[in-house]
N, C-alpha and C positions, 0 to 999 in steps of 0.2 A: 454541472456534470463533470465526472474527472476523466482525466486525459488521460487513458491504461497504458497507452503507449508509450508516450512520455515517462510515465512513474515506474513503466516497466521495458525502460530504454539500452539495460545492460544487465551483465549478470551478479554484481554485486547487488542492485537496486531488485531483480527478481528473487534473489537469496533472502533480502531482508524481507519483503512483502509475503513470500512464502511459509519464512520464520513467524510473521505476525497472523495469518491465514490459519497456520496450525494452532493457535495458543497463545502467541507472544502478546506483552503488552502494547497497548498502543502506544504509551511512551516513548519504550523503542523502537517503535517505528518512526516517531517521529525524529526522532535524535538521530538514527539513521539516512534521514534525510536532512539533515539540520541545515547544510552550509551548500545546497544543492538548489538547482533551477526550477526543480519539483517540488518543494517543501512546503508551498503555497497548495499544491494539488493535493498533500499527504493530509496537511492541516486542514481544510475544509473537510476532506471525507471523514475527519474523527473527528470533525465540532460540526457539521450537519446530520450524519447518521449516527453517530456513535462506534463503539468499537465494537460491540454485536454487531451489527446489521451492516458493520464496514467489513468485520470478518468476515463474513456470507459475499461482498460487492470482491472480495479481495479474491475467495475462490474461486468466484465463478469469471472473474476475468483470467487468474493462471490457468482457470480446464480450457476458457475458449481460447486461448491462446497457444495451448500444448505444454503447458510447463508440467 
């Protein structure tokens, strides 16, 4: 299960997940999060769901969370 909170703890980390939600590649999401305490949370959600069905996990955590 990923930790929204943690992956979405600031607003440069909400700009990026936002950027990947709209289209971006998962790549950059991950490079994004490269050298971060979340990186481990970014990389499981795009090596167990995929980057479809992480797109969809990605928006529906920035609407419940008001972003």
């Amino acid at each position: 299960m990923i930790d929204w909170s943690s992956v979405l703890s600031n607003k440069t980390k909400v700009r990026a997940v936002k950027r990947f939600a709209s289209g971006g590649a998962g790549g950059d999401l991950a490079k994004s999060f490269a050298s971060t305490e979340t990186s481990s949370e970014v990389r499981s959600l795009l090596r167990t769901h995929g980057v479809t069905y992480g797109r969809r996990l990605a928006r529906k955590a920035l609407k419940r969370r008001g972003y």
